[in-house]
C-alpha positions as CSV (number, residue, x, y, z in Angstrom):
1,X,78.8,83.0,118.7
2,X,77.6,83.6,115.2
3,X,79.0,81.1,112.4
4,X,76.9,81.8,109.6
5,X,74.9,84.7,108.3
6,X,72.4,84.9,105.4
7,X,70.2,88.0,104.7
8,X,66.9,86.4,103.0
9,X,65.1,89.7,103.1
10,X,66.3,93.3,102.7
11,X,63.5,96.4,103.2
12,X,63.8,100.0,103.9
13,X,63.2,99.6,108.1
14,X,64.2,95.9,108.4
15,X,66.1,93.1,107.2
16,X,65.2,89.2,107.8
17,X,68.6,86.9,108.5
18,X,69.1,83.3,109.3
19,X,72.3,82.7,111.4
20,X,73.9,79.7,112.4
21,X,75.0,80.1,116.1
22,X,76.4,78.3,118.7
23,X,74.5,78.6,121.9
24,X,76.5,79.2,125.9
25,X,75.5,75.2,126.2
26,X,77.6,74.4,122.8
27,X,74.3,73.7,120.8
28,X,74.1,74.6,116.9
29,X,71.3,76.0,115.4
30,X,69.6,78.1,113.0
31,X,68.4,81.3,114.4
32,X,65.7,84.0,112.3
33,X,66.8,87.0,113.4
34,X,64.4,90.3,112.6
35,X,67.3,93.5,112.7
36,X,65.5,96.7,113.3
37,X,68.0,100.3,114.0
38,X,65.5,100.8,116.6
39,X,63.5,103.7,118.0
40,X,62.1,106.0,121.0
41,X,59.3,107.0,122.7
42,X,58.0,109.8,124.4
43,X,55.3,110.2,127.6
44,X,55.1,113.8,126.9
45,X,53.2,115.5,129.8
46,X,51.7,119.0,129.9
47,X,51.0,121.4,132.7
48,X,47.9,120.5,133.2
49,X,48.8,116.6,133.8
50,X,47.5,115.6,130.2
51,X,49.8,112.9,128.4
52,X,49.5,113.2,124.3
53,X,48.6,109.6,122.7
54,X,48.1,108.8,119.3
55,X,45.5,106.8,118.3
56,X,47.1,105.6,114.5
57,X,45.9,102.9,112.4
58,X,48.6,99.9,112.1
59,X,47.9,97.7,109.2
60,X,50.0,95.0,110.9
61,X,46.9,94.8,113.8
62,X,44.2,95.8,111.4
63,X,43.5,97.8,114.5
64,X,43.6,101.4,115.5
65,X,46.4,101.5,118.5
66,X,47.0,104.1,121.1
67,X,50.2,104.6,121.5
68,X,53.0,107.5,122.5
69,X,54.5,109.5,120.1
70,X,57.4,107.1,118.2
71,X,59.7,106.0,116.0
72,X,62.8,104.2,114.2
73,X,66.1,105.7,114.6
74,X,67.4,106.9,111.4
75,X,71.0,107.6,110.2
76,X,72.6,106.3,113.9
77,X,71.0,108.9,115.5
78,X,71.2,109.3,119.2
79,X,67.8,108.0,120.7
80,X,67.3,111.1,122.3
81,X,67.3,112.7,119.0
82,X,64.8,110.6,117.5
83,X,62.7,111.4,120.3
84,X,62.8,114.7,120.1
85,X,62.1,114.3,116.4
86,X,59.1,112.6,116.9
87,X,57.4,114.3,119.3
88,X,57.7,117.6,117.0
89,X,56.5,115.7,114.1
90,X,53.2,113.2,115.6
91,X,52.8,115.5,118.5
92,X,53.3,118.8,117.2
93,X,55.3,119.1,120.2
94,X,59.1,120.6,121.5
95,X,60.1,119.7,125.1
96,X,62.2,121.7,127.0
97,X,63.0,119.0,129.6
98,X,63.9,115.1,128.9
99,X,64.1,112.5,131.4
100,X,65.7,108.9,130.1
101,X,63.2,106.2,131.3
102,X,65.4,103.2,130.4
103,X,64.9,100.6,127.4
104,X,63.0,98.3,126.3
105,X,63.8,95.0,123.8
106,X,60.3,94.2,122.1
107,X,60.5,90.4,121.2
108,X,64.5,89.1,122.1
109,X,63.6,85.9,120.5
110,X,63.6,87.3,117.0
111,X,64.2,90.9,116.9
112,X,67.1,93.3,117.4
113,X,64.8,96.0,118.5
114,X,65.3,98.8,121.4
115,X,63.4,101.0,121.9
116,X,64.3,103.9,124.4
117,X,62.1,105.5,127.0
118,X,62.1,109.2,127.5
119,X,59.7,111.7,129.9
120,X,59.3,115.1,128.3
121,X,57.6,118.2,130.0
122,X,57.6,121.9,129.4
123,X,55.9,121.3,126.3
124,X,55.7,124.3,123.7
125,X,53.7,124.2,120.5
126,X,55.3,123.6,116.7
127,X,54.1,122.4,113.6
128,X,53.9,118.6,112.5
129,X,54.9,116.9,109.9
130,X,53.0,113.3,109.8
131,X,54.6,110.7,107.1
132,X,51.9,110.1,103.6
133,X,51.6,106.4,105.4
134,X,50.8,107.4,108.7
135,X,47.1,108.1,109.5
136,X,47.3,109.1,113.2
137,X,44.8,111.3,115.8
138,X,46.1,113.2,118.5
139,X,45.1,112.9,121.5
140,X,45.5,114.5,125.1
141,X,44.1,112.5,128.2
142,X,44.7,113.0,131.9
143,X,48.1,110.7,133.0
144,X,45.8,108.9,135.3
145,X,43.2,108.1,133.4
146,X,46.3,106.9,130.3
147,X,48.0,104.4,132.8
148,X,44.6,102.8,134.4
149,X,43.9,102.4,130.3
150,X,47.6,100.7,130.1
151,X,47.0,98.7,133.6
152,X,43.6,97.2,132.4
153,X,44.9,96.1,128.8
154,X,42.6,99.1,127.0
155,X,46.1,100.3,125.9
156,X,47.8,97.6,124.6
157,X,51.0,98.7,122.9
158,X,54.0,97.6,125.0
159,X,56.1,100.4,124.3
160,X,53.2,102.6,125.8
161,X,52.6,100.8,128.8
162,X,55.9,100.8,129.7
163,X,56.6,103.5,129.2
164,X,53.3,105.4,131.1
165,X,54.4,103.2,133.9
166,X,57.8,104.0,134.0
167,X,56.8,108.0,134.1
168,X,54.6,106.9,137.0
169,X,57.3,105.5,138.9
170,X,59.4,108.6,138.0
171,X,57.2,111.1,138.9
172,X,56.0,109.6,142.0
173,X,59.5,109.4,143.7
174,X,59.2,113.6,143.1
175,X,55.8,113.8,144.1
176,X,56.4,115.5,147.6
177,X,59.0,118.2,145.5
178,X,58.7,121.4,143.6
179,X,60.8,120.3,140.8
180,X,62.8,117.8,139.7
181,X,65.7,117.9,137.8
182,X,65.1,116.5,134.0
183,X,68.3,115.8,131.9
């Protein structure tokens, strides 16, 4: 139960609050609380078993990351939507099938975060349309040779692991199949 709320910080993605709660146990405290509208991300797979990563420089890790196609929800859009946004824009990508692969909460201890999960196949070509502040490659690698890079820490963006392995466990319920149904 929140008592008290103060916004210290207020950006464009995310806001920074401190919020005096009362804990299940009937403890008070001061919680930080990151708020974030959240995002999506898509394992978008192509005939020929290739999944697209992006290899995109994040200032936060000083690193170049691999990670899926991604981003932050704008406007209240449904998650779907934004995944289906992103994939046209980073990817250069429309799906014609879309699979939900669950959630994800990236850090519950401070931030609001979710990020949904989705599976896209039947992949046909558009243009991007990369943000000034992005500076991403694309790349397409096998699916197998992608979630041995997640399982032995080469990829190391959570929302990319999870998701590759969640696709895997997908996927490999329908492996014996012709098709499988997408919604």
């Amino acid at each position: 139960m929140t008592e008290k709320n103060k916004t210290l910080f207020q950006g464009r993605i995310i806001s920074l609050d401190i919020e005096q709660v009362e804990l299940p146990n009937g403890v008070l405290c001061d919680m930080e609380i990151v708020r974030h509208p959240g995002g999506a991300a898509v394992v978008a797979i192509d005939e020929e078993q290739r999944v697209c990563l992006l290899k995109q420089y994040r200032h936060a890790s000083k690193a170049w990351i691999w990670e899926l196609p991604a981003g932050k929800i704008d406007n209240n859009e449904e998650p779907r939507m934004t995944a289906q946004r992103e994939l046209q824009e980073e990817a250069g990508r429309k799906a014609a099938q879309w699979q939900s692969l669950g959630h994800m909460i990236s850090s519950p201890g401070v931030f609001t975060e979710i990020v949904h999960c989705y599976l896209a196949t039947e992949l046909s070509v558009c243009d991007t349309d990369h943000e000034t502040e992005e500076l991403i490659e694309i790349h397409w690698i096998l699916f197998e040779e992608a979630l041995e890079s997640a399982l032995d820490n080469r990829i190391s963006d959570a929302k990319t692991v999870i998701g590759l392995c969640r696709a895997q466990a997908f996927l490999s319920k329908y492996k014996n199949c012709q098709t499988y149904e997408i919604k």
